[in-house]
N, C-alpha and C positions, 0 to 999 in steps of 0.2 A: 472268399469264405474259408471257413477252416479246415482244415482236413484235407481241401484241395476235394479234386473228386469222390472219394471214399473207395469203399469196398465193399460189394458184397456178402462179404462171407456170413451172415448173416442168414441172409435169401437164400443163398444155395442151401445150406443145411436145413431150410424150414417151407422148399419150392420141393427137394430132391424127390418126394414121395409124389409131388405132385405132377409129374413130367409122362406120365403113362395115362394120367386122366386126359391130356388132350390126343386128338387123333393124330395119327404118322401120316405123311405122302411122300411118294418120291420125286424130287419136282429138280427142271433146271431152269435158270436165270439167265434173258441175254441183254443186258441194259447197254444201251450205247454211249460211249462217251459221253454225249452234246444233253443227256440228262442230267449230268453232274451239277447241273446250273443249280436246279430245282431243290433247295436243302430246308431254309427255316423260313421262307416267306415265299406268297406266291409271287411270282416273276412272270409278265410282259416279255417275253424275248421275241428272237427271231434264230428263224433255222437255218442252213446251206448245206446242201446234199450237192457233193462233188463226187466225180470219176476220182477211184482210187488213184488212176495213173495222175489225175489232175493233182490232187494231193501230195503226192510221191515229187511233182513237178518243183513243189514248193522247196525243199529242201531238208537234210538230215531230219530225221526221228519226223518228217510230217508237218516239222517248221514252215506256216505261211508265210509265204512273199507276196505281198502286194508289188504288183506291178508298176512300174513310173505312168504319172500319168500323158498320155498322148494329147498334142496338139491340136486345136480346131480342124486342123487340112486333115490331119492322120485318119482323127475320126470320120471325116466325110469322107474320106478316101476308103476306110472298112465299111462304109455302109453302100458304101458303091459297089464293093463288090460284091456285097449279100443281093444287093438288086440285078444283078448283070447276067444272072439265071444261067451261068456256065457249068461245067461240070466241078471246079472248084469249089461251088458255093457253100458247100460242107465244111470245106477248107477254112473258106474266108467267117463262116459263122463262128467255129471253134476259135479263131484268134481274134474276134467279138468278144467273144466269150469270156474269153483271157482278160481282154483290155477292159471288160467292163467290172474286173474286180477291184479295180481303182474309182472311190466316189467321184471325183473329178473329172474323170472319162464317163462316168454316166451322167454326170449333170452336163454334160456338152454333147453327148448323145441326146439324150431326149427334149434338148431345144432344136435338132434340126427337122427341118420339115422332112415328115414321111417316114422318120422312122421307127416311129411305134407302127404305123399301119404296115410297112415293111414287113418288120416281126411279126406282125397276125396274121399276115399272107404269110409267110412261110411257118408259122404255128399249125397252121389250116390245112397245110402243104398234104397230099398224098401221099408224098415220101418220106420214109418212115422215120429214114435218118437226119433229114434234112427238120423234121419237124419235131424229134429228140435234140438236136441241137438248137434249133430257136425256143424249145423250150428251157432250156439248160442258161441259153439267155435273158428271157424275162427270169427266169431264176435270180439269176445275180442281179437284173435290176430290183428286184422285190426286198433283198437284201438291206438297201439302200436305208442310211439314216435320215436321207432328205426327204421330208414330205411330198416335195416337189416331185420327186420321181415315184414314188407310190401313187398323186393326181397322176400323174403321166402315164401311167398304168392301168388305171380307169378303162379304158375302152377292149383290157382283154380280159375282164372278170367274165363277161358270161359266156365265153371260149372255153375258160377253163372249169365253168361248172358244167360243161357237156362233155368235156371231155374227161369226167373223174367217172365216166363207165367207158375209159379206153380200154385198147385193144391190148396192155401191158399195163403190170404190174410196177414197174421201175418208171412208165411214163406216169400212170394215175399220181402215183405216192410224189413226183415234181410237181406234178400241178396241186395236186393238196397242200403241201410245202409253200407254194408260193402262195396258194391263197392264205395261208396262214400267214404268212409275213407281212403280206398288203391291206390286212382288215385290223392287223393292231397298228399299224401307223397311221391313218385316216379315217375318220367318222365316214366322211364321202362314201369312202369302198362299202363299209356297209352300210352305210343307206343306199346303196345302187345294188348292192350280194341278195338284201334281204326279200326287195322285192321281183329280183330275177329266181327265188325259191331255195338258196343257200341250204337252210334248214331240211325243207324236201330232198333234196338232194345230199346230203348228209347222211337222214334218214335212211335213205335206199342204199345206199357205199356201204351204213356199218353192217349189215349183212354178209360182206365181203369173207370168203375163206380168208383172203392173205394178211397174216398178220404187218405185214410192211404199211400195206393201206389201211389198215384200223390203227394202227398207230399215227400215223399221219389224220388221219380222221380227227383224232384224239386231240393231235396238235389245233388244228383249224379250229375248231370245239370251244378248249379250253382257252383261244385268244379271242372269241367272239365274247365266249361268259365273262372273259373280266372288263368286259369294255364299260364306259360310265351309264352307257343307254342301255345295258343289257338286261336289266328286273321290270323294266318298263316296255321294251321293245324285243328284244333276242328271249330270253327266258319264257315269255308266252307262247310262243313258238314253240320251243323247243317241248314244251310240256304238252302241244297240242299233235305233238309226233310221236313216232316209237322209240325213239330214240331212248329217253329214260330209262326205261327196263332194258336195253339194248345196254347203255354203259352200265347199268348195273350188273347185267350178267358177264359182261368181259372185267370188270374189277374184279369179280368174285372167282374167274377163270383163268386170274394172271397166272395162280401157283400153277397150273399144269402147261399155260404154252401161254405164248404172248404179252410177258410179263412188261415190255416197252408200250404196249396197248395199254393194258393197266393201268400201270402208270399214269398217263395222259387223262384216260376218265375218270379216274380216282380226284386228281384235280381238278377236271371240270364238273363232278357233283359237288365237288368244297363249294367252290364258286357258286352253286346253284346254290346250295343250303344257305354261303354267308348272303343271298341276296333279301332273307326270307321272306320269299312268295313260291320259294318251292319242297317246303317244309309237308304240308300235310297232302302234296302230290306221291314224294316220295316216300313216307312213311305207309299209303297205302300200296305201295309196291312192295312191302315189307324189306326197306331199305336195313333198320337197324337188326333186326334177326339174322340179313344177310352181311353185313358188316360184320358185325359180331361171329359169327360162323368164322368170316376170316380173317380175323384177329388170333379166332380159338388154332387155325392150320396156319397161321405166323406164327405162331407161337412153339407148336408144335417140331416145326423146322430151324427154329433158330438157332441150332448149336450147329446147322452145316450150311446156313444160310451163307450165302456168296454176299462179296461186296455189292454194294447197292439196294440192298432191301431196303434200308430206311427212306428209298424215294417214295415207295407203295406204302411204307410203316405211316411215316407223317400224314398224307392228306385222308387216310383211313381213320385215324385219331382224330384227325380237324373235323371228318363229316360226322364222325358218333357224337363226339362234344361238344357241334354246333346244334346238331339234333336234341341231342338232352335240353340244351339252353333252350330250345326255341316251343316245345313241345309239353306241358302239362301235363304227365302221367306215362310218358314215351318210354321211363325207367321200371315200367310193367311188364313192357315187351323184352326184357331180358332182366329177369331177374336169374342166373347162373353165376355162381360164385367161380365157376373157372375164368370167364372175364376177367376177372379179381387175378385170378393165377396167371392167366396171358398175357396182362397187362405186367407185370411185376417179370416176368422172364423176359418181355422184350425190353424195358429197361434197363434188365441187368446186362442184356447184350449188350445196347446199345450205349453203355454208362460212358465209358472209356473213349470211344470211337466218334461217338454223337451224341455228347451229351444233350444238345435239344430235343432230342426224342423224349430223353427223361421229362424236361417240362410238358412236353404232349401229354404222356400218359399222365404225368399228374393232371394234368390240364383235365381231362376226361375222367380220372379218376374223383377228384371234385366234385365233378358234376352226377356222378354217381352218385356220391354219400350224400350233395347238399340233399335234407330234406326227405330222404328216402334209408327206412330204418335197416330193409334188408341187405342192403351191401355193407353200410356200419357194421351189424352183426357178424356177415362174412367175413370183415375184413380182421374182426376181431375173432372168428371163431377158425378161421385157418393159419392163423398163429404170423398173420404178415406187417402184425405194428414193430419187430424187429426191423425188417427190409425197410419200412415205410420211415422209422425214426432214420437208419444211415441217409437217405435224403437230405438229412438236416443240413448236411455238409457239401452240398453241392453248391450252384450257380445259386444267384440270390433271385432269380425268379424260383427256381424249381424249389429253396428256401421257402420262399413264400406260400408258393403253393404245396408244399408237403405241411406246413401250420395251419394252412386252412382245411387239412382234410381233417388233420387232428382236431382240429376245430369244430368238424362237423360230426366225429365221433363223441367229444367232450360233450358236446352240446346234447347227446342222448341221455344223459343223466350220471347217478353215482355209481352205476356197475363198469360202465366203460371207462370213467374215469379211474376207478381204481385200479383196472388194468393197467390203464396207461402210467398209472403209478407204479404198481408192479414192472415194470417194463423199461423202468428207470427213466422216463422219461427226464424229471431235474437234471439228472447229472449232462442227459446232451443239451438240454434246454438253455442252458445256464450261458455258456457261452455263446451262441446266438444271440439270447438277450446282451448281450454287452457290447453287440456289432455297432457302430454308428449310424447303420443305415435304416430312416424309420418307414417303413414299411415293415422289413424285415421285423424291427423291434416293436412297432404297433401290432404285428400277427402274434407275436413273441405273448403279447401284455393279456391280448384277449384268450390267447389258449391258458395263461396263468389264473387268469379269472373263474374261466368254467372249470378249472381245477381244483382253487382253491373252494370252489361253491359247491362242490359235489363230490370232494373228497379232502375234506378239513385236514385230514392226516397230513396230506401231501404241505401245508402252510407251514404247519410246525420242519418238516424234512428240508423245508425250501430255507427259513433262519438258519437249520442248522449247517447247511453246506453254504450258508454265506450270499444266499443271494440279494439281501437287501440292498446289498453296495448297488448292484447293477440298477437297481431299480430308484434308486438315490441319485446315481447319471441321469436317468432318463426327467427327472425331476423338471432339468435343468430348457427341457424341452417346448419350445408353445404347444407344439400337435402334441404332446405325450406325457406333460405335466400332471394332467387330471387323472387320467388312468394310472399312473405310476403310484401316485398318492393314495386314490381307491385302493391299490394291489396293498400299498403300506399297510392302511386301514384294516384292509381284510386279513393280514399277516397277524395284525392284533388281536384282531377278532374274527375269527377262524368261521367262526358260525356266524359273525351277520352278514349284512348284502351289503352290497356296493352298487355304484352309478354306473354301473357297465350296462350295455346294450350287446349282447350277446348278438353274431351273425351268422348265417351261415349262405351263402350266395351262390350262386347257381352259375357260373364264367359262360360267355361264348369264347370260345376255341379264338386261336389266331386266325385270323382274317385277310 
């Protein structure tokens, strides 16, 4: 696109006044690493929660080493001595443990007889340490990219959901970990989780003071909601617990503590919204007034915001803008023009850094205007069609979607559109239209249309800075031929109509 990213300068000089209408908090941020995944789509992963020293073990700066993989005798030979109930057994589990961070070593582990049911016995174990370290073990089998070893695993799921009201914090948060890893590799797992009470149990944990275990909670959650049976089997559930208002109130609580918590159910409401059968559950939770609230305190932070806010930024954008799409009249419950202003200051953070955040907010800002006159007005009555036209020059989705909002302004008649004339819109217009790429150039044609239709002046301004040429390329077009030629037409004839079919659409959010 042209201009490459752009610049705000723009925004800042017509946002500055606006930076005292949202409210201040003083807030700190701990995102761990192994979030970084998490950026423009939602992601299926899996987790491994290591001893520092184990870490450290790997080499320079944290560099893992997988281990070589051991022999058929070797491994029968470690599982021998996990069973031989001596005082080393603590011993012999830890270089288990070790050995089992090679897939190879676990796929010849878990074909020998006894030793999953091994591992349950010393999971079960009374000793404290001895059953931190077989947990530390099905850890690293859980890991595993082989299905096979996730079936294999099977017989210690309902262990581990009695033991997520253990006796520690640092044991609960492994067993949630792993059950998180073994219910996105295998339908099985949950079809066996769901009706040993997964959900129930869920349920009662996010109550939990520790943020370690609501973040883990979080994780388990957000791999059950993506799964393919989940709008049919997991999501009725879940809607039939407390859990909802539970991740709503920790999303909306990231800014003061537990921002890795956050996080996590920030994602698993996405996933709830994009499934939509839990659309009019959570909007009687009063989901979007509470979104929107923290949007308005992201916004407010954003000039001392730490790296990693845009993990919490995206799927907050995803769940407002899957809502609008899904919900008839949802854009009543927050008619605030500071929205408008929250939205447009986290962009400007986020332009350089992240620019998909910029598509989010447009993404949601869309679904604002599609249709709905009071945010058009705002958007034109807090002077943010400067901010909103620099877009033009971004990514050719955020292209797209900043023409469709102008779209959705145009389409309110001749006073907006004059604005938009005043605001020079031709001159950035002009080159976009000449891009090759027709999306871009078909959003280009239709924003031309409702301009020429409701602001004649603008037709004659657009001959004289030469834009016919461009619309003389698009000619050349199957998909853009007809519109090109209407736009000709109307160039001529300033005041009559054309065969445009004028839209304005309503997006659902990334999914």
């Amino acid at each position: 696109m042209p201009g490459g990213t752009g610049n705000f300068s723009m925004l800042k000089g017509s946002l500055v006044g606006w930076r005292s209408l949202l409210s201040s908090l003083t807030v700190s941020y701990s995102i761990p690493a192994l979030r970084k995944a998490r950026r423009q789509e939602q992601l299926v992963s899996k987790r491994l929660l290591r001893e520092e020293s184990t870490a450290a073990e790997g080499g320079q700066d944290g560099a893992e080493i997988v281990p070589d993989p051991l022999s058929e005798d070797e491994v029968l030979e470690l599982l021998k001595g996990v069973q031989r109930g001596s005082d080393d057994r603590k011993r012999s589990l830890s270089q288990l443990r070790l050995a089992l961070q090679n897939q190879e070593t676990q796929q010849k582990f878990v074909r020998l007889d006894g030793s999953i049911p091994t591992l349950i016995g010393l999971f079960t174990s009374r000793l404290a340490d001895v059953q931190m370290e077989a947990a530390r073990c099905l850890h690293e089998l859980s890991h595993s990219s082989d299905p096979m070893v996730a079936e294999a695993c099977l017989p210690v799921t309902s262990y581990l959901l009695t033991y997520l009201s253990g006796h520690s914090v640092e044991f609960t948060e492994l067993c949630l970990y792993t059950l998180g890893n073994l219910v996105v590799e295998s339908e099985a797992v949950r079809k066996r989780l769901l009706p040993q009470g997964i959900i129930p149990v869920l349920a009662s944990c996010i109550q939990s003071p520790h943020d370690a275990v609501l973040e883990g909670l979080g994780y388990v959650l957000s791999q059950l909601l993506q799964a393919k049976e989940a709008p049919a089997e997991i999501i009725p559930l879940v809607l039939g617990s407390a859990l909802p208002q539970h991740m709503l109130r920790l999303v909306c609580s990231g800014l003061k503590s537990g921002t890795g918590a956050a996080v996590e159910f920030a994602w698993s409401l996405h996933y709830m919204v994009c499934s939509h059968t839990a659309d009019a559950a959570l909007l009687s939770l009063g989901a979007v007034p509470a979104l929107t609230s923290l949007l308005l305190d992201l916004a407010a932070e954003i000039q001392d915001a730490p790296e990693g806010l845009e993990l919490i930024v995206c799927p907050v954008l995803r769940c407002l803008g899957n809502l609008l799409a899904g919900e008839t009249g949802c854009e009543a419950q927050i008619q605030d023009e500071r929205l408008l202003i929250a939205l447009f200051l986290i962009m400007e953070h986020f332009l350089q850094e992240h620019p998909f955040i910029v598509q989010e907010g447009l993404w949601l800002l869309n679904n604002l205007t599609a249709d709905e006159p009071f945010f058009c007005s705002a958007l034109l009555s807090l002077d943010l069609l400067p901010a909103l036209l620099q877009l033009l020059r971004c990514s050719q989705m955020a292209t797209v979607l900043a023409l469709t909002v102008l779209c959705n302004v145009a389409v309110r008649g001749p006073a907006p559109c004059q604005q938009l004339h005043r605001h020079l819109l031709l001159p950035q217009l002009l080159p976009v239209l000449a891009l090759p790429d027709p999306e871009v150039a078909g959003q280009s044609l239709e924003l031309l249309h409702l301009l020429f239709l409701h602001c004649p002046e603008a037709a004659a301004d657009f001959v004289g800075q030469g834009g016919c040429w461009a619309l003389e390329r698009h000619r050349s077009s199957p998909a853009l031929q007809e519109r090109a030629q209407a736009l000709l037409d109307m160039v001529g004839q300033p005041a009559g109509a054309s065969a445009f079919a004028p839209s304005h659409t309503t997006l659902p959010a990334f999914s």
